[in-house]
N, C-alpha and C positions, 0 to 999 in steps of 0.2 A: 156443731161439727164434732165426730168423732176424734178423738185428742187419742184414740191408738191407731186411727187409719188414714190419720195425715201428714204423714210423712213420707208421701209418694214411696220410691223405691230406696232406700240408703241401700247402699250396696257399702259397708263397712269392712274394713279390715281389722280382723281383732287379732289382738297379742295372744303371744306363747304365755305360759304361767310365768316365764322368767321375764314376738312380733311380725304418631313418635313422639318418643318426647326425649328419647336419647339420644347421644349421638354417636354412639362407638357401636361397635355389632350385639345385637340383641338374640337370642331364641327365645321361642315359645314356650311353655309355662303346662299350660292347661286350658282348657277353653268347655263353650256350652254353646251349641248350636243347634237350637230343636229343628225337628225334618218331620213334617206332618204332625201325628202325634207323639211322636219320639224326643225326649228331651236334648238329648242327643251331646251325651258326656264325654271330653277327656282330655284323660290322666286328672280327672277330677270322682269328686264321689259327693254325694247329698246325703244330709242327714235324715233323707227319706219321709218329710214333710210333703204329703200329700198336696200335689198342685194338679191343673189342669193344663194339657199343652194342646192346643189346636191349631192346624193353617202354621206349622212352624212358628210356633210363640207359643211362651208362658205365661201362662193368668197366673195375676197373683191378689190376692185379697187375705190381708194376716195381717197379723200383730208382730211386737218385737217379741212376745213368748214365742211365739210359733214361726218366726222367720225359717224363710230355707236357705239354708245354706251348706257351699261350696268348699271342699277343703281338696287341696290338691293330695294328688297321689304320692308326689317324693316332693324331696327338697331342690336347692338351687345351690349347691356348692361351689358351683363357678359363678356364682353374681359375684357384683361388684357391692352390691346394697340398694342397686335401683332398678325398681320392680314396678310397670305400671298395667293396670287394671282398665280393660276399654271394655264397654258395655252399650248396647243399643237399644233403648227403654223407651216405652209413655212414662214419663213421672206425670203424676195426679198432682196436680198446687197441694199445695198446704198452706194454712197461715203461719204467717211469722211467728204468733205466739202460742204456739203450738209446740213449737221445735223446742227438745230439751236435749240435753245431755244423753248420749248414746252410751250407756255402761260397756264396761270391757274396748271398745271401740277405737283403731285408730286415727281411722278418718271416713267420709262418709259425703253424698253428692245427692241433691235434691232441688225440685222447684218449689219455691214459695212467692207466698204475696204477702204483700206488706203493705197496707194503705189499698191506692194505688197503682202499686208499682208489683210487678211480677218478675223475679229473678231466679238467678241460679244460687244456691246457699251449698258451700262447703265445709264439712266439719272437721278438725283438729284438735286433736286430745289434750296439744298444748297451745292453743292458738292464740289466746289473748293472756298474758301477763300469768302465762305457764298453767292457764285453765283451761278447761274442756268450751271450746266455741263454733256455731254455726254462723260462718261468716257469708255476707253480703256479697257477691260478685258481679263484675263484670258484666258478664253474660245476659243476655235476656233471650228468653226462651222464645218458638216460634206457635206454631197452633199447638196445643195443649193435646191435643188428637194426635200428632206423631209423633213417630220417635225422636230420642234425642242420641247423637252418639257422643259420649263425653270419657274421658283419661281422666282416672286418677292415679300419678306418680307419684308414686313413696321412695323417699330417698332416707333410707336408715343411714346411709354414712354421715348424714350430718342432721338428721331427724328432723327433716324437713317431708311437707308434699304439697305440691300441686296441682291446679283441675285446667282440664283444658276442654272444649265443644270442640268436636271436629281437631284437628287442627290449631286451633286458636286458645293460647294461654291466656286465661281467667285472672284478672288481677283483683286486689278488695278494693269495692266498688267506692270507697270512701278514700281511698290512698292506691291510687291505681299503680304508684311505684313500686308496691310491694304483691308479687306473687308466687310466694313461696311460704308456706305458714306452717308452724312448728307442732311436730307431736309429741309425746313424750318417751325423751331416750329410755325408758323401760324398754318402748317397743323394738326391736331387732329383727323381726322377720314376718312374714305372711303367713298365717297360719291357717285361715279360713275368711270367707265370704259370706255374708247374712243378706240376705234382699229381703223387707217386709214391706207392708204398704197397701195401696190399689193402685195396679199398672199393667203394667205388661214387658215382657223379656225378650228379644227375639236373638241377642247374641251376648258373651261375656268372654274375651279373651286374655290374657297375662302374661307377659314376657318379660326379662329380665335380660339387663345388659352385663356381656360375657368380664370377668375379671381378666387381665392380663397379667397384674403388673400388684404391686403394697409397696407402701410408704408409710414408716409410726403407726402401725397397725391399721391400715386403711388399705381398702383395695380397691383399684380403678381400671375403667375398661379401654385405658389406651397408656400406653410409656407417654404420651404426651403430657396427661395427663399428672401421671404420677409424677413425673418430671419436675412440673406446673407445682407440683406439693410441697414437692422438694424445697424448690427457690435453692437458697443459700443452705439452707439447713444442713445438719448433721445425719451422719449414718447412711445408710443404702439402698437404692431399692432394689425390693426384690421380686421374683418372678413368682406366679400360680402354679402349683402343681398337678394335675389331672384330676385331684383328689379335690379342688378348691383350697390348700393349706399354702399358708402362704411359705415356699420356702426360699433360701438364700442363694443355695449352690448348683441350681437344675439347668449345668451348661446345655443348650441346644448342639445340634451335631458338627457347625462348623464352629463353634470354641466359645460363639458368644450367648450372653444368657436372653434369652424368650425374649423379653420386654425389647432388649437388643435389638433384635431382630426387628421386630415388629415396628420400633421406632425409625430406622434404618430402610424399612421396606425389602428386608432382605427375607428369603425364603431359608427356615432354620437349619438345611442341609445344604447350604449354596453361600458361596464365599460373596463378599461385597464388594457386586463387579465397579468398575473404574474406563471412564475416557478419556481422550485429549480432551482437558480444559480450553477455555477461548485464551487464556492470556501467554505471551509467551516470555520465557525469560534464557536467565542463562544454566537454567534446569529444565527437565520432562517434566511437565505439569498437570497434574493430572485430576480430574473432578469425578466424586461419586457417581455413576449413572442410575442406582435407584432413586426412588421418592423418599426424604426425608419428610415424615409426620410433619405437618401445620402445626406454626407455632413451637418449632425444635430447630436448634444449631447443633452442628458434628466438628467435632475438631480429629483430624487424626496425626499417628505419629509415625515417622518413619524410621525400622532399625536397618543396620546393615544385617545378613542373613550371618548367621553362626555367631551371635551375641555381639555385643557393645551396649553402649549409651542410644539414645534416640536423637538423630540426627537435627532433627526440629519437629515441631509443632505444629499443623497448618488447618486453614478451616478448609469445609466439605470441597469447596470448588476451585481449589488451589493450592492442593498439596504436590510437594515440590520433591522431585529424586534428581539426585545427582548425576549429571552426563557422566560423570568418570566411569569407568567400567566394572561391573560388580555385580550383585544378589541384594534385591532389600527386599524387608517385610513391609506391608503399612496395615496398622492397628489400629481399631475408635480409640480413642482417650478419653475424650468427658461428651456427654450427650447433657443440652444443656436447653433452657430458654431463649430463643432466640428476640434479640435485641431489636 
């Protein structure tokens, strides 16, 4: 067996010199969708590695000298850090011992055999005891003739990735509790795509979920989330700027910050409308009518209108104004994990 052309397809993500499966809103990336004989590029570019596209597919027959590979056109400054890679491929088996260390490489998705047993193998830069490993999966492949469609997610916010078929998260075939395996925090971002091997290509797409919100220098694609980060902790979160930076002071147009908004269900030029609650007391009692975010509590507060103290404190579905006759404001106060 050739020991450079059996390693089916690895479709690798390799590091900068310095790097569904989500669940918050994602856009698209870059993609490769050949159309006849048209490789059929974008916002993506090749390092111009002579292949063959027929019948909408890529042949591929190369080594890892000569892989082709994919580098997008621009960056992702609104990710959050999680970026994943779907691909619709023949991987070629390979043997188990065959599979070595992928240089420069973050991670990386193939069939192999072992004995007899034919499986999915995933690689991670840091996988096993902070080494470079092709690990055993889940997964078992179907006829070796068709395609496979398989995710690889890279989550740089805590340098982790995982492989998924179709839909279905890939756990190590040995410790099925665990399916998230570690690359190494060198890597920070996607920088290009390598495919070598014997197989075949017929789609690659990339998307990345949108940042909202930071916490301690992390940035997550839901206030819930960040929220979630928070716990009890110190300091603030704070909002995404247009730019992807993360900054602290970017009020949206009714007063409150992004993440605010988003967490609240409110629309960032639209005040945070309010109905009659079901309970009644010896106040108007009145309950948020947007959607509070999954997994998030609101408490708010009520002032009289032309300053003072805050009258009380109340949560999202029974906040309470005084029948006496007057002006009040009600404000979020703490957005929080709900209990």
């Amino acid at each position: 067996m050739n020991a450079e052309k059996v390693l089916g397809i690895a479709v690798c993500a390799f590091a900068c010199a310095t790097g569904s499966a989500f669940a918050n809103t994602t856009n698209s990336w870059f993609g490769v969708k050949p159309s006849g004989t048209d490789i059929g590029l974008s916002s993506v570019a090749t390092n111009g590695v002579a292949v063959t596209v027929n019948n909408s597919i890529i042949q591929l027959d190369n080594d890892f000298g000569s892989a082709l590979t994919f580098t997008p056109s621009n960056e992702t400054p609104l990710s959050d850090g999680l970026v994943t890679i779907t691909s619709s491929a023949v991987l070629t088996p390979s043997d188990y011992s065959d599979l070595a260390p992928v240089p420069g490489a973050q991670a990386g998705f193939v069939v192999a055999v072992s004995g007899s047993d034919t499986n999915f193998y995933g690689y991670a830069s840091a996988g096993v005891g902070d080494a470079p490993a092709w690990i055993k999966l889940t997964g078992t492949p179907g006829n070796p003739e068709d395609a496979t469609t398989f995710t690889i997610a890279l989550n740089y916010r805590d340098s982790k990735v995982s492989f998924y078929q179709g839909d279905t998260l890939l756990a190590d075939f040995n410790n099925t509790t665990v399916s998230a395996f570690s690359i190494s925090n060198d890597f920070t971002r996607l920088t290009n795509l390598a495919s070598y091997g014997s197989g075949s290509i017929s789609s690659v797409t990339s998307q990345y979920e949108v940042a909202v919100a930071a916490y301690d220098g992390k940035k997550y694609g839901s206030g819930a989330e960040a929220v979630k980060a928070k716990g009890s902790g110190s300091g603030n979160i704070s909002d995404i700027a247009s730019d992807g930076t993360i900054s602290p002071d970017p009020l949206a147009a009714n007063g409150l910050y992004a993440w605010q908004c988003d967490a609240l269900g409110v629309a960032k030029d639209a005040k945070v409308p309010f109905k009659p609650a079901a309970t009644v007391n010896n106040h108007i009692t009145l309950q948020i009518a947007s959607e509070i975010e999954d997994g998030l509590a609101a408490t708010f507060n009520v002032y009289p209108v032309g300053g003072g103290d805050a009258l009380g404190t109340y949560p999202s579905n029974a906040i309470q104004i005084p029948q006496a006759q007057g002006s009040y404001l009600i404000k979020p106060d703490q957005i929080t994990v709900a209990e």
